[in-house]
Structures are given as C-alpha cells and as structure tokens.
BALO-635743 format. One record per residue (C-alpha): x, y, z. Coordinates in Angstrom, 1 decimal, padded with zeros to 4 digits. Example, Ala and Ser with C-alpha at 12.3 -4.5 7.8 and 13.67 -1.06 7.14 Angstrom:
REM BALO-635743
> 012.3  -004.5  007.8 $
> 013.7  -001.1  007.1 $
***
This chain:
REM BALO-635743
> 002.9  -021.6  003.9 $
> 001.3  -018.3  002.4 $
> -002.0  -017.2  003.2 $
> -004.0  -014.1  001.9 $
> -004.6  -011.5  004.2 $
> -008.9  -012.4  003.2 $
> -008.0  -016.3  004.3 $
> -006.8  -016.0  007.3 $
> -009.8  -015.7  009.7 $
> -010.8  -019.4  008.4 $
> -007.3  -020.4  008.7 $
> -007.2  -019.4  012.7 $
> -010.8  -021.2  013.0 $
> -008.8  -025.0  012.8 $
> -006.4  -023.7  015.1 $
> -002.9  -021.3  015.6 $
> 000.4  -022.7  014.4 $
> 003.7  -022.4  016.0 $
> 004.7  -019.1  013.3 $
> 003.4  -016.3  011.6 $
> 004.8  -013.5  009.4 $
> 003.1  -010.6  008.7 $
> 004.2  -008.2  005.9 $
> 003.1  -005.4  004.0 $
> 002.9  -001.4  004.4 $
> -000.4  -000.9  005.5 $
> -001.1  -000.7  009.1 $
> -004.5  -000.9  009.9 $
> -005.0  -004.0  008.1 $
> -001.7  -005.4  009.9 $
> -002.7  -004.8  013.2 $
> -006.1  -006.2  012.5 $
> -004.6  -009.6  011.2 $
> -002.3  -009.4  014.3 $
> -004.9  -008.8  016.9 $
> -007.0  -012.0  015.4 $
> -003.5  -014.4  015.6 $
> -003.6  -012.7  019.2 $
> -006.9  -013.0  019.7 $
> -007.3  -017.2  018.6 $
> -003.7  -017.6  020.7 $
> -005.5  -016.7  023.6 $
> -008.6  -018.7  023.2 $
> -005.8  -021.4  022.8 $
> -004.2  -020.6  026.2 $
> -001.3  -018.7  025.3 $
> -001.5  -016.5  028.2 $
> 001.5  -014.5  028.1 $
> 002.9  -012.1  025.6 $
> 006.4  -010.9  025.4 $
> 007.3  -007.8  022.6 $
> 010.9  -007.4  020.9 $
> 011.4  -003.9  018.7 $
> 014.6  -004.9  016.6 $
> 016.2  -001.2  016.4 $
> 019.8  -000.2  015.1 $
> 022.2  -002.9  014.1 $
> 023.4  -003.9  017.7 $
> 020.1  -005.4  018.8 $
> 020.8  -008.3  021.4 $
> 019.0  -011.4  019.4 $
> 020.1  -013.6  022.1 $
> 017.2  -011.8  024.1 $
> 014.5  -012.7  021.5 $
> 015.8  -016.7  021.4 $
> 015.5  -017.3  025.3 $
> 012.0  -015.9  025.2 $
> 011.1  -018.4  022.4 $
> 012.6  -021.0  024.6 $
> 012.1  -020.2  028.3 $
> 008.1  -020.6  030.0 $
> 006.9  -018.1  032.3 $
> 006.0  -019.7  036.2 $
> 002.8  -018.5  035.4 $
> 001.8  -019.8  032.1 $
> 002.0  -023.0  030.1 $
> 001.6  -021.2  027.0 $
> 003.4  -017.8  025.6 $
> 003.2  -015.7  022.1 $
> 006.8  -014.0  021.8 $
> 006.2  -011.4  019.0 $
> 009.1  -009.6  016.7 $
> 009.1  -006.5  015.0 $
> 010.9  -005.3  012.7 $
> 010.4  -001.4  011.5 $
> 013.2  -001.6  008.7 $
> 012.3  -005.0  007.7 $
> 016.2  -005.5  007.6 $
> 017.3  -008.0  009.8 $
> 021.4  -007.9  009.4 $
> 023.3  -010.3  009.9 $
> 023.2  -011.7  013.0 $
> 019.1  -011.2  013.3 $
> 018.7  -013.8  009.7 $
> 020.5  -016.5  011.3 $
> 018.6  -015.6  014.5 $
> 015.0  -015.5  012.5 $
> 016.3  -018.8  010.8 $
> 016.7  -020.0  014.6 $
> 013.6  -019.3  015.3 $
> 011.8  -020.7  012.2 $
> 014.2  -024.1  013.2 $
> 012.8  -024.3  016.7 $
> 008.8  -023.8  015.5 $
> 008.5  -027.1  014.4 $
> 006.8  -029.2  017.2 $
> 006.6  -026.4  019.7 $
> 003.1  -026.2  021.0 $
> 004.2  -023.6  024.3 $
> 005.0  -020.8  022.3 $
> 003.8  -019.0  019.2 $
> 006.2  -016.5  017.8 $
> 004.5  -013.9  016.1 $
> 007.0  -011.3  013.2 $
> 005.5  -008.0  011.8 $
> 007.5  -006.7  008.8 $
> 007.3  -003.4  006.4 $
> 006.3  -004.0  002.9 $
> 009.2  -006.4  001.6 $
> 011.0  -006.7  -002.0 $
> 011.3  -009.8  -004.2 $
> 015.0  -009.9  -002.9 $
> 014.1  -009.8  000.6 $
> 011.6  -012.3  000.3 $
> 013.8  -014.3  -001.5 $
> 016.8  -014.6  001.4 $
> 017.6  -017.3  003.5 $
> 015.8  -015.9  006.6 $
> 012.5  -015.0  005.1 $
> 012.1  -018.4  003.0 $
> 012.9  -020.2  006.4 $
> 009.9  -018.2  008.3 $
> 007.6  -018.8  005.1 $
> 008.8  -022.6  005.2 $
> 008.1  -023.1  008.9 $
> 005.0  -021.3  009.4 $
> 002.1  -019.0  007.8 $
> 003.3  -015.8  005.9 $
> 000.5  -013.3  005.2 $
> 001.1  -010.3  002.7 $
> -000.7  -007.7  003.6 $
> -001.3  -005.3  000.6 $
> -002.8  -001.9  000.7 $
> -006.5  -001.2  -000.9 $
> -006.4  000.6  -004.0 $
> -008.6  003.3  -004.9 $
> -010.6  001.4  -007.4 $
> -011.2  -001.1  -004.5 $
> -012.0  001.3  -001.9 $
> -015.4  001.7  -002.3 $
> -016.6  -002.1  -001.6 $
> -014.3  -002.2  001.3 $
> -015.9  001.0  003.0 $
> -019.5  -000.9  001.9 $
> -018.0  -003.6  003.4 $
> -017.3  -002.0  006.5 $
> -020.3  -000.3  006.8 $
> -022.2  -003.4  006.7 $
> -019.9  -005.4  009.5 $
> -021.4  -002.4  011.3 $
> -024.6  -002.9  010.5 $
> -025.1  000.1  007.9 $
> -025.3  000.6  004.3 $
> -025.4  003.1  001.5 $
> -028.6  003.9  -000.5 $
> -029.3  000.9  -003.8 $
> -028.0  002.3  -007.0 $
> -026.6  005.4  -008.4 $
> -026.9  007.5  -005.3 $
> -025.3  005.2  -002.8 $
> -022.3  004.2  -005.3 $
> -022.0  008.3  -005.2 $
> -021.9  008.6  -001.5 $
> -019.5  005.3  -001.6 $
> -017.2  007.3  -004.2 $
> -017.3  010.7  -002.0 $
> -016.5  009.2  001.2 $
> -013.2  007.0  -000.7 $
> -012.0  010.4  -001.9 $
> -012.3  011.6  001.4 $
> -010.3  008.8  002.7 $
> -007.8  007.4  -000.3 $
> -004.5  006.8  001.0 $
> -005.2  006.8  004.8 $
> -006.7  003.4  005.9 $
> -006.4  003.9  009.3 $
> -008.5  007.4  009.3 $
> -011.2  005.2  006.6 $
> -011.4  003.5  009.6 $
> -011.9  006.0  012.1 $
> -014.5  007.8  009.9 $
> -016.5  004.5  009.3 $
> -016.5  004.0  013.1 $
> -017.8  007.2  013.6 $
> -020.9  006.8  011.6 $
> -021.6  003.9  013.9 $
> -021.8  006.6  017.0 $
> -023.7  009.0  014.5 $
> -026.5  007.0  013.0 $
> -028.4  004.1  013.8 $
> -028.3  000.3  012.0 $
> -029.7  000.8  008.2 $
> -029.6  003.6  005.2 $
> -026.9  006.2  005.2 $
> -027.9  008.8  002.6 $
> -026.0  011.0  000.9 $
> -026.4  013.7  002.7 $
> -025.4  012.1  006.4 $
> -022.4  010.7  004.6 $
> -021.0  014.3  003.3 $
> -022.1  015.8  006.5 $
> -019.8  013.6  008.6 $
> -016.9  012.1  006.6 $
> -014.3  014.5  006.9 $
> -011.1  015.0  004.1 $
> -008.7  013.3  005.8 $
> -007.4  011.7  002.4 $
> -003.2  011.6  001.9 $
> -001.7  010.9  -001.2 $
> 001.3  009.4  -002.8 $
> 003.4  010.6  -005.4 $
> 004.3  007.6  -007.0 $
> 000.2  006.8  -007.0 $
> -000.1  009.9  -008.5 $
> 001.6  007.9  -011.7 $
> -001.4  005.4  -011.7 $
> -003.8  008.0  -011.8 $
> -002.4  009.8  -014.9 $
> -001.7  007.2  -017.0 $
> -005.0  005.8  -015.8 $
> -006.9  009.4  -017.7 $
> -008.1  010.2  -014.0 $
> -008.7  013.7  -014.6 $
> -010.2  015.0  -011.2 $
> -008.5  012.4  -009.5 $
> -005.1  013.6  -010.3 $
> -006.1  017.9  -009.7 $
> -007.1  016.3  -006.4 $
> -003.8  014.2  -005.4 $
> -001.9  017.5  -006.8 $
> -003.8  019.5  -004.5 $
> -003.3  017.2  -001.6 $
> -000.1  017.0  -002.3 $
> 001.0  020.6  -002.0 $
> -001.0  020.9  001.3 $
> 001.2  018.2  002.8 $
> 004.4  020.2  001.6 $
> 005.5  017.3  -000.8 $
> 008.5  018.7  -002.6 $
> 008.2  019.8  -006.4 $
> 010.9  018.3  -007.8 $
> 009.6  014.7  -006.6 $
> 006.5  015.1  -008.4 $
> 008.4  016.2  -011.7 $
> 010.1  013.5  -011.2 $
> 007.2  011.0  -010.8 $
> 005.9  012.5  -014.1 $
> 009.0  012.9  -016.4 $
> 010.0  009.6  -015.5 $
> 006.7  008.2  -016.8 $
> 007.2  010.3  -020.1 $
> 010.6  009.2  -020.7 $
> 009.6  005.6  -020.1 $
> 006.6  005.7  -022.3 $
> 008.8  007.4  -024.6 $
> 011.6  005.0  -024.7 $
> 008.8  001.9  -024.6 $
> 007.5  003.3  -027.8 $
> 010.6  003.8  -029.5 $
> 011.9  000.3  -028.5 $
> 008.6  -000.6  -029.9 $
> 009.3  000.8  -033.2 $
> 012.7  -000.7  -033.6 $
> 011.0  -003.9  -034.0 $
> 011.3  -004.9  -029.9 $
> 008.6  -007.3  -028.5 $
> 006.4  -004.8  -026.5 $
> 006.8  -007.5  -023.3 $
> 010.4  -007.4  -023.9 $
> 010.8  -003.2  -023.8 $
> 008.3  -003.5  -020.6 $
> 010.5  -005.0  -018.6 $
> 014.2  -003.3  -020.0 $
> 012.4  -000.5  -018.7 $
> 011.6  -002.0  -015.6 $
> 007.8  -001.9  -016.0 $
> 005.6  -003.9  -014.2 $
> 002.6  -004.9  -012.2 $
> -000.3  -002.0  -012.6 $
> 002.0  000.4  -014.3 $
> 003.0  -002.4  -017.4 $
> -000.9  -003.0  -017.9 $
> -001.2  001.1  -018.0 $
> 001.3  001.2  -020.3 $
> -000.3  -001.4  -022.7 $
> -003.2  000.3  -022.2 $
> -002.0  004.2  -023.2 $
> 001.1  003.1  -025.8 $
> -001.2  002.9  -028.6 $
> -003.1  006.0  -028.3 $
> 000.6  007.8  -028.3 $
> 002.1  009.5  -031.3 $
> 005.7  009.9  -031.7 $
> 004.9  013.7  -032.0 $
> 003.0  013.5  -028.7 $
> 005.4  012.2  -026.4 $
> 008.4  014.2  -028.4 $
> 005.9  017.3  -026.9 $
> 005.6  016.0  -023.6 $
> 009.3  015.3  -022.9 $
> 009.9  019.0  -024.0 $
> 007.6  019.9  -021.5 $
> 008.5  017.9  -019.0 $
> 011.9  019.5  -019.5 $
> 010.8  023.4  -019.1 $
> 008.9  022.3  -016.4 $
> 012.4  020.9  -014.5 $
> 013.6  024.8  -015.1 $
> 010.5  026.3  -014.0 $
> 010.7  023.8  -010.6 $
> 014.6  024.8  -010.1 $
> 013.7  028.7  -010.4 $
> 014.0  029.5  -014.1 $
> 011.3  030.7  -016.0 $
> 009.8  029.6  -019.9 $
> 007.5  031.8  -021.9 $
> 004.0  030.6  -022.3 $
> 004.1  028.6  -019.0 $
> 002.9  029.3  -015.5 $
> 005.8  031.5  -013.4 $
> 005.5  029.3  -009.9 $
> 006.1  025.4  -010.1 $
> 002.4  023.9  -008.7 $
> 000.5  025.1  -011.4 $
> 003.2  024.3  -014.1 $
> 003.6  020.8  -012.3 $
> -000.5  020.7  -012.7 $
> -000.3  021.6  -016.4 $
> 001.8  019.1  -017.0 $
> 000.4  016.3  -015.3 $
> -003.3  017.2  -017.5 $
> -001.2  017.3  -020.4 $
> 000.1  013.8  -019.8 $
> -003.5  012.7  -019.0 $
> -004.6  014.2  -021.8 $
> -002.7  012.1  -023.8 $
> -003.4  009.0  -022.4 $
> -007.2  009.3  -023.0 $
> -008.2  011.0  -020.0 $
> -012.0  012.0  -019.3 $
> -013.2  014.5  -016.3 $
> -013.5  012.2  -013.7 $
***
C-alpha cells in the first residue's frame, strides 16, 4: 500500500501495521515520518527497538531475520528497523527483504521498520521492493522544491505558533528566508526552530526574520537546470555563486548546461522534422519538471538561437579545460555565469 508522506499522520491514528518503507532523499522529512511510525509503535507497546545498517556486500541477513522472529524476555512487542544507505540490497538481502515482507502478514509482535535513499523506477519495480510495497505501507518521501518552500516554512512557523506579516511584506520575508535555506531542509529546520527561542508566539516582521535567518542555503547542479530554463534570473547568479563557494567542479556545471542546450536543440530539430513534440521528449529522455520546462521554452527558441548557444556552450568547454576564446571571460566561473544568463535569456527570463 502507498501512502504520501502528508497522509501518514492519519494513517498511524487507526493503528501501526506490521511494515513500513520509507524512501526518498531528503532526511529531515525521513526521520520525521520515522520518528511518528516510532512514536505510534510505542503507544502500541512495541517496547523494544533493534537497528541493522546493511553495509558492503557481505552483510549477515541472517542477523536481520532472527530479530524479526525472536521476542525479547522483556517485551511482548519489538520494532526491528533496516537501513539501507545504498538502497541496493544484493542478492542475498532481496530474497531476505522478500522474507521479511512474507513473514509481516499476521505478525502483531513485531513491526519491521526499512529506510531507503531516493529509489529509481527500476528499483521500485524489482521483486524485493514490490513485495515490501505489497505487504505493508510504502511512503515516498520527496524533497520540497523551491516554489513550495515558502508555504512549508509558513507552515512551520505556525506549528510553532508564529507567522509572517499579511500580504506583500510577509510573502517577502517568506521568499528571503527560502533563499536562505533552499536546498538544506534540515538547516530550514534548524533556523525555524530558532525563531521559536528568539521571539515570542505571533508576527515575525521583516526585519526579525533577516536579522536571524542565516545563509545556510546549498545548491544542486542539476537544480540549477530548473532554474534556467525556468528564466530565474537572480535565482540562478545565486545557485552559481553558491555553488563555487562549495568548490562544485566547473566542468559539472558546463555539463548541466550544455546538456540542456543540446537537448533543447535536438528537441527542436526533431520537432521540425515533423516528430510529435511528446515523442522527441522522451527520445531525449525528458521528463517530469524538465519536459513541462521544455514545452514551456521550445517555442520562444529560434533555430538561430540555440545554433548560438551551442557555440557557446562549446568555447565555454575550452575556457573550463584552460584554453582561452576572444570576447569571453579568461577564468571559467564568470564564463560559466555568462553562459548560464545567456541560456535564461533565451528562455524568457526576467530579474527575479
């Protein structure tokens, strides 16, 4: 049975059931749906709490079966919880997890309890993965995007007992404090508590918001593709900062944007062959966000446009390997930052 990560609190309010998977690549959020499974086991009497780390490829399963099948002399009740960094099993750990997910049915003593790393369609698609969905509850955990990041901090904030100002000014403060925080849920977090220890229950203003939320933001290079074909001007000169202050590597961010051009480029001249625009998506394996992007920007996009950006995109490779192009930026940041405008340009970008 799958369950969204928003469902499950009302879910655990009927009662626990003998198997839940957690997956997804955010941790915060995670832990937090882990710690209310604990937390409704115990109210249930599961008393005792056992915790397997599957690491390397000769981890002894047989350890993690006779906890799922052997009581403690001092409880009637036990959660026996599996985690799994890699979120790759092996061999002898799927027909183990299939074990497991066979001996859930009916068994009311112990409550087995697997965290997983953000999965793929073919993961989620093998034998030991449908047979934990099949048995229990599977929760997907996803990660908050940026356009959603401001109503969770309001959200936050008001589980807390606080709240931004009404209208424009608060929705500013709510927009300052998610670019302070975009990418790093767990320090969000952290910086939300602490305006619980600052200020007192009611209206934050503006001004207590930027005096206590500190930049703790971290970025993603393969985000930073959203945000460009998304026109997020000052979003992306902020990601590219952020990102050469954590040391990400040039040539990964070239990559992130020259793969974009050459898809968009290869997209629209599918397009023009007479190729259903669905159809050239997915040969170029576009989907999710990026495919509605893509709709979004193709039609804005001259032939002569992306012809100039994937000549760009190619003296910017030089300039990032140590060569050097007349007319563009010596060093690779500020070259990789032309670029990137360039591309958001293009798709319709505004300052913002």
């Amino acid at each position: 049975m799958q369950l969204a990560a928003a469902q499950l609190a009302n879910h655990l309010q009927k009662g626990v059931r003998p198997l839940y998977t957690l997956h997804g690549d955010e941790p915060l959020l995670q832990q937090e749906a882990a710690d209310a499974i604990r937390a409704a086991a115990r109210a249930q009497g599961y008393t005792e709490r056992t915790v397997h780390t599957v690491a390397g490829a000769h981890f002894d399963w047989s350890a993690v079966l006779a906890a799922g099948s052997s009581l403690s002399l001092f409880a009637d009740k036990q959660i026996v919880e599996v985690r799994i960094p890699s979120g790759k099993p092996g061999k002898d750990g799927s027909a183990a997890l299939q074990q497991l997910a066979d001996s859930a049915a009916g068994n009311d003593s112990t409550l087995t309890l697997v965290l997983l790393p953000r999965l793929d369609k073919q993961t989620k698609s093998g034998a030991w993965f449908t047979a934990l969905d099949g048995a229990g509850a599977t929760v997907q955990i996803d990660s908050i995007e940026r356009a959603a990041l401001p109503q969770w901090i309001a959200q936050r904030l008001a589980a807390q007992g606080q709240r931004v100002m009404p209208g424009e000014e608060g929705q500013r403060a709510l927009a300052f404090f998610a670019d302070r925080v975009e990418g790093n849920l767990l320090a969000a977090h952290q910086e939300i508590s602490k305006l619980a220890l600052l200020y007192p229950a009611g209206e934050l203003s503006v001004e207590q918001i930027e005096a206590a939320v500190l930049n703790v933001a971290r970025y993603d290079v393969f985000k930073l593709s959203e945000a460009v074909l998304g026109g997020q001007r000052a979003r992306v000169q902020r990601m590219l900062d952020g990102l050469q202050a954590e040391g990400e590597a040039e040539v990964l961010v070239h990559y992130a944007l020259a793969e974009d051009i050459r898809a968009l480029k290869r997209v629209k001249d599918a397009v023009g062959e007479g190729r259903p625009l669905p159809m050239a998506l997915r040969e170029q394996r576009v989907w999710g966000l990026r495919e509605r992007l893509f709709e979004r920007v193709l039609p804005r996009l001259t032939d002569m446009q992306l012809a100039n950006l994937l000549h760009a995109a190619h003296q910017v490779d030089g300039i990032v390997k140590g060569l050097k192009h007349p007319g563009w930026p010596q060093e690779p940041w500020p070259a990789l930052h032309r670029l990137a405008q360039s591309l958001c340009g293009a798709c319709g970008g505004a300052a913002r």
